[in-house]
Residue, then its C-alpha position, 0 to 999 in steps of 0.5 A: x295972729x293969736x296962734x303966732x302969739x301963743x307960740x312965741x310966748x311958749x318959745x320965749x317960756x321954754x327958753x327962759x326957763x332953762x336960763x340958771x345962772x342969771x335969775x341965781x345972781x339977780x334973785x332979791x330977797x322977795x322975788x324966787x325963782x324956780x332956779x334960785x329955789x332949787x338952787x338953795x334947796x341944793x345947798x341946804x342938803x333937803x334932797x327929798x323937797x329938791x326931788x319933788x320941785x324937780x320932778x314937777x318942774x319937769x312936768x311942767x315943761x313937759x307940758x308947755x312943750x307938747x302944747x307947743x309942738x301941737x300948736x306949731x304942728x297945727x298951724x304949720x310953723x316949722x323950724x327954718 
């Protein structure tokens, strides 16, 4: 059962993670995102810092889909 659970949790990680518009209009005052971060870095012109997140952030979810890919290759989930 963990295996399951790991690999939906990364699924339902990776596609959260692409949703931007939603975390943009509910963003408060002390709760940031990803997205609202890289959002107002854009709009405040600080490219170099914006580089930077976005190279990161790629690497991370580069990360969490390999971990992905091994864990559902390895216990044989494949897309139906």
């Amino acid at each position: 059962m963990a295996p399951a659970l790991v690999t939906c949790w990364l699924f339902v990680f990776l596609m959260v993670s692409k949703a931007v518009s939603i975390p943009l209009l509910l963003a408060g005052p002390n709760s940031q995102v990803v997205a609202v971060a890289m959002f107002e870095m854009w709009q405040n012109g600080v490219a170099p810092e914006l580089a930077a997140l976005g190279i990161i952030w790629t690497i991370i979810m580069t990360a969490v889909s390999t971990v992905f890919f091994v864990v559902s290759r390895r216990y044989g989930l494949t897309a139906r």
